[in-house]
N, C-alpha and C positions, 0 to 999 in steps of 0.2 A: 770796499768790502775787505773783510781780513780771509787774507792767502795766504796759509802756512806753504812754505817752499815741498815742493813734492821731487826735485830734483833725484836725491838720492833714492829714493824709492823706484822711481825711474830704474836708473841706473842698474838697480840689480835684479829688474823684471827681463830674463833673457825670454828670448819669443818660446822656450817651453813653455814657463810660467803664467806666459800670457795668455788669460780666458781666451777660447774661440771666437766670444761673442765679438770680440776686440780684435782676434787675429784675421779674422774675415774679410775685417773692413777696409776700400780702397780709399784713395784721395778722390774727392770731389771740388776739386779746385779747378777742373780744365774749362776753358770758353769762360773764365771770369775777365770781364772788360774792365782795364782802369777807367779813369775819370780820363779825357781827354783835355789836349791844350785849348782846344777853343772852349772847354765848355770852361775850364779855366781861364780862361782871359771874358769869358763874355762875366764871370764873377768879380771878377775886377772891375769892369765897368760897370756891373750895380753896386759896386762896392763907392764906386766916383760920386754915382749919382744919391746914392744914399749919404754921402759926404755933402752934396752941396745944397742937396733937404736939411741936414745939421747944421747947417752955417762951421764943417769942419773943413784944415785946407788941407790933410792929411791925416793919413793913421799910423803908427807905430806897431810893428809886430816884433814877438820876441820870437826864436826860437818854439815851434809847439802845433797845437791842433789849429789854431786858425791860421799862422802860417803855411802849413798843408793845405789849409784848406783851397787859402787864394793862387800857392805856386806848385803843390806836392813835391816842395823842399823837406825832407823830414833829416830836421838838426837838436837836437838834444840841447836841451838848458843845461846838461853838465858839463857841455863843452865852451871853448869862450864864446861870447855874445855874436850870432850872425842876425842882424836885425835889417826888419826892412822897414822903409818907408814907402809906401803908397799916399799919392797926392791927388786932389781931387782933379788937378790940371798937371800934364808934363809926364814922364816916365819912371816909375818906380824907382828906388836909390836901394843898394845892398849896402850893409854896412857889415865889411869880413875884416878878423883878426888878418894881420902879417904873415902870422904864423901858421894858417889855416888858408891861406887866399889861395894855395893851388888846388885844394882839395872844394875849397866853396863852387872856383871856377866848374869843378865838375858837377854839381849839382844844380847849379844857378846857370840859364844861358852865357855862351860864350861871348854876346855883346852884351849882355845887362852892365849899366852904370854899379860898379862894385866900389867901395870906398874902404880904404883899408882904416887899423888903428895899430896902433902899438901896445902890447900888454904893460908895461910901465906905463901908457897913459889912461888907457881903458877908453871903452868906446863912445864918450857921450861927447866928447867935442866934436866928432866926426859926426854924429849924430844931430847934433843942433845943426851942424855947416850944411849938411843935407836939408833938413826941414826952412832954415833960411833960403837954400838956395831954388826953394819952391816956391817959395814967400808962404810958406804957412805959419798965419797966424794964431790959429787955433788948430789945436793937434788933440786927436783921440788916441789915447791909450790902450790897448786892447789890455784885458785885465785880467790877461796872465803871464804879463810882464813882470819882471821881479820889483819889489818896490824899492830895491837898491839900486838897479839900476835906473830906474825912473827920478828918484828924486836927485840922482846925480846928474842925469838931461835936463833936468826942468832947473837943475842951481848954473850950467852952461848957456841955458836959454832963458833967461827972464824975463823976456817981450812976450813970451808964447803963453797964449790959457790956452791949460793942458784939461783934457776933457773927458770921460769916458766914455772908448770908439763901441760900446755896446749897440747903441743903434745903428753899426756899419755894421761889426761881424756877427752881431744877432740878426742882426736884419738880413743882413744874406743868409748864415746857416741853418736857419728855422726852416725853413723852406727847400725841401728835397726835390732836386731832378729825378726822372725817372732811371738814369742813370745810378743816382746814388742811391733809391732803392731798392734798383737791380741787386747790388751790392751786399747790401742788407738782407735779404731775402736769402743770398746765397751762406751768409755767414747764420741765420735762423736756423734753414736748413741744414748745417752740418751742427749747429749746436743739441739740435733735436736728435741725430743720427749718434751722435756723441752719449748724450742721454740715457739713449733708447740702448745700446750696447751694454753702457757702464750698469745701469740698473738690473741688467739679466745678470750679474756677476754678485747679487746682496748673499749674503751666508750670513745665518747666527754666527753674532763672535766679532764678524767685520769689524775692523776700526771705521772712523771716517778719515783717516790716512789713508787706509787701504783703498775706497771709493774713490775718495781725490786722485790715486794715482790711474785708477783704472779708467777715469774719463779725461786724464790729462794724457794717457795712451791712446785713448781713444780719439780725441784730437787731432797727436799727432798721424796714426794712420789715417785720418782722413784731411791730409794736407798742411795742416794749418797747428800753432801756438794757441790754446787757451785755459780761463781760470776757471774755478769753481768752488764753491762754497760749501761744507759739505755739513749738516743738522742731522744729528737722531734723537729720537725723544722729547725730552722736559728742552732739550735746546732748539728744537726746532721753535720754540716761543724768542729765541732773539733775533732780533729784525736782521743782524746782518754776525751770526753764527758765535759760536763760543771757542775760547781756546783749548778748553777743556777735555782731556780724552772723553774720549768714547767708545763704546762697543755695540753695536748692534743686536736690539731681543725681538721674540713674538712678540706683536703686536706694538711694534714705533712706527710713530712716521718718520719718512723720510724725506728731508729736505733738499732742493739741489738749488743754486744759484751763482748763473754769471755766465759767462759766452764767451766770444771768439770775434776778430775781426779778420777781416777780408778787405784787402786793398787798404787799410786806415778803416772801415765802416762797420761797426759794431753790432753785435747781436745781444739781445739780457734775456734772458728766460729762466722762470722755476718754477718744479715740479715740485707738487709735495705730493706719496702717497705710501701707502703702509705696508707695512713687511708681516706678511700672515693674515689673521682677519679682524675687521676693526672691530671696535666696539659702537654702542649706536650715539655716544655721545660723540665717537670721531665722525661718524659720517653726519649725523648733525654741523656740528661745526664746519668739515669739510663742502657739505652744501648751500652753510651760507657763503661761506669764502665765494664758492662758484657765482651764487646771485650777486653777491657785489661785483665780484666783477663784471658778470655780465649786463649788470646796470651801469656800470662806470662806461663799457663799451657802447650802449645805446646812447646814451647821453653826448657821445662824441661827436660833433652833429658841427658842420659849417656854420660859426656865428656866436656857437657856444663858446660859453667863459670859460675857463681853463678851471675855476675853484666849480664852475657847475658841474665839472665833471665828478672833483674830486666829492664834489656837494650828494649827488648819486648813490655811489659805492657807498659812504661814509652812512646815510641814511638807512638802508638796508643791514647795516651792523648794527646802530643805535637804537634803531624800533627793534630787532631782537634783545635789546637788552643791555648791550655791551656798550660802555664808555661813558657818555657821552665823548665829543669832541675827542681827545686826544689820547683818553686815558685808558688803559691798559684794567680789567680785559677788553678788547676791542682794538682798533687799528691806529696803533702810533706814530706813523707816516703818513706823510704824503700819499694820492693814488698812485701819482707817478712821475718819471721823469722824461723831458726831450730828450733823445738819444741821436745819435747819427756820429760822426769822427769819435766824438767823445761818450762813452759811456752813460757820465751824465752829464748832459747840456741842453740848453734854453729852450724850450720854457716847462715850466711844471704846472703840475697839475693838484695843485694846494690853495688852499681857500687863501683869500685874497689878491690872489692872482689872477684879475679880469683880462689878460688877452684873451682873443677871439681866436677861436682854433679855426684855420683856413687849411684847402687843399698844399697837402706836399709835408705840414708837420707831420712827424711821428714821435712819437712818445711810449712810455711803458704801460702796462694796464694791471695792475699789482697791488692793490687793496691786499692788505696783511692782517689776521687775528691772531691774536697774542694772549697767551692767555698763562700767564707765568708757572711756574710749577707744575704745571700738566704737558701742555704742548702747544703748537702753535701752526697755522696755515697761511701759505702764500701762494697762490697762483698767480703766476706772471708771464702774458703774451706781451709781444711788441706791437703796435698797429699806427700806422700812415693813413692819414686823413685824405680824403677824396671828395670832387664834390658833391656827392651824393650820399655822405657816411665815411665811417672807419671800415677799414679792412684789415686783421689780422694777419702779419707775416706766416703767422704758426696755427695749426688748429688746436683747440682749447682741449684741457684732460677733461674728457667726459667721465670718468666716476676717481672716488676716491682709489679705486684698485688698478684703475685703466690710467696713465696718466699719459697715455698720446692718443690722440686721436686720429 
């Protein structure tokens, strides 16, 4: 999503200037639980066994969110290469720069097998000598590994078919503990709380500068770093905002979109609702937005296909009139996306896409109408599959004027 920097805006909002709704607010971050080492390492060995269902003898990780996920190492792909190997037999291998191995030690256990490189060599020879010294044969790639670095491993290693470890780190992170949607839930709820402040602060005139700064304040008083996207108007019709100024009149909608993580675990939510009093073709429109969602949400059902979901929503926009399929007026996205470390991650919710939605996925619920040159509606809750149904982290805006419930 495009985040204009709100930094300096910041910056010169001294706690006079700052709305009440905003000065109010505490942190809600206390009693937040990380992820624990066992429930980390019992992920590791589905990560083994999901390797020797692949016929894989190892996975590669760069630097990044599935890295986190299997150690809650968090190392930046702008720093040199700390890569790991995980093997389906034998002890994990660190592969850290020379120049970085005191600082790795500190994140990586102080017995972890570490393997250094040298930046004049770079790290793929150390890299094969680890994957040999597992005897793996077949190596999955996790696939957000850089492809520079990749195909410099695989020209070091020419015995090895190199695979994509999608079926390891999909197959583990689709699937949430109640832990990590502990998590989730906490970062929902401070996105809402975020929301609900920054929107008592609309005035005719407003930029969406000005809103983007007052719920990236709002954030920060309640703990936590997060983004937001901010639509008025004719712009609330693009899927993901305009660079465009803006000012705020009677009678816009107002778009919000994007969240906050907690621990590494993401929240996405948007509100749309209107400044003044709608017109009846807003609340039209605004009510069908609500019915597709709330059919994309029924349809969420243990065993459903991930396109049935999106198959749902999409139909309730097309018998009103708009699209067919993809096309604009009507809803030019996806229903939605997995969400959990990453923002957006596996699996979605787009036709074609037959996986079987089971307990523990979550995903977005976000059917979009778009309706160019006039305006546009997005409602979006996040909801975790159960086996009985979806349950929504957040409760749904009940009218266009109400947008929390």
């Amino acid at each position: 999503m495009f985040v204009c920097s709100a930094a300096a805006g910041i910056a010169q909002m001294s706690n006079a200037q700052t709305p009440s709704a905003i000065a109010d607010l505490r942190p809600m971050t206390d009693g937040v639980r990380p992820i624990t080492l066992e429930e980390r390492g019992a992920r590791v060995e589905k990560a083994r066994r999901l390797m020797r269902e692949n016929k894989l003898g190892a996975v590669f990780l760069d630097g990044g969110s599935s890295q986190f996920y299997f150690t809650g190492v968090r190392w930046s792909q702008n720093d040199p290469t700390l890569g790991l190997v995980i093997p389906a037999r034998g002890e994990p291998i660190w592969i850290a720069p020379v120049s970085h191995e005191k600082r790795a030690y500190e994140v990586v256990s102080s017995s972890a097998d570490v393997r250094t490189w040298q930046e004049a060599d770079g790290p793929f020879a150390a890299v094969a000598g680890a994957l040999k010294d597992r005897a793996a044969e077949r190596v999955g790639i996790d696939e957000n590994v850089r492809f520079a670095l990749f195909d410099s491993i695989r020209k070091q290693a020419p015995a090895i078919d190199f695979a994509n470890a999608r079926p390891v780190t999909a197959g583990c992170r689709m699937i949430k503990s109640q832990a990590e949607i502990a998590l989730m839930q906490r970062a929902n709820d401070i996105t809402i709380a975020a929301y609900r402040a920054a929107l008592a602060t609309l005035r005719e005139g407003m930029t969406q500068i000005e809103l983007r700064n007052n719920v990236t304040a709002a954030y920060r008083a309640l703990g936590v770093q997060g983004n937001v996207d901010i639509s008025f108007g004719k712009y609330t019709a693009f899927p993901h905002g305009s660079i465009q100024p803006q000012k705020l009149r009677e009678g816009d909608f107002v778009l919000l979109d994007d969240g906050c993580s907690i621990d590494g675990y993401q929240s996405d939510i948007t509100r749309t609702t209107i400044f003044g009093k709608p017109t009846e073709r807003q609340r039209q429109i605004w009510a069908l937005e609500r019915r597709a969602q709330d059919a994309a949400f029924a349809a969420a059902k243990p065993g459903a296909t991930c396109e049935s979901v999106d198959s749902a929503a999409r139909k309730v926009i097309t018998d009103f009139g708009f699209g067919p399929d993809y096309k604009v007026p009507g809803l030019p996205h996806r229903t939605g996306h997995g969400i959990g470390i990453d923002i957006h991650e596996w699996t979605y919710l787009v036709r074609g896409n037959k996986t079987p939605l089971a307990p523990g996925m979550c995903f977005s619920d976000e059917p979009m109408i778009a309706i160019y040159g006039e305006f546009g509606v997005r409602l979006e809750d996040c909801m975790y599959i159960t086996s009985d149904g979806a349950r929504f982290f957040t409760k749904q805006s009940p009218a266009i004027d109400h947008p929390f419930g």
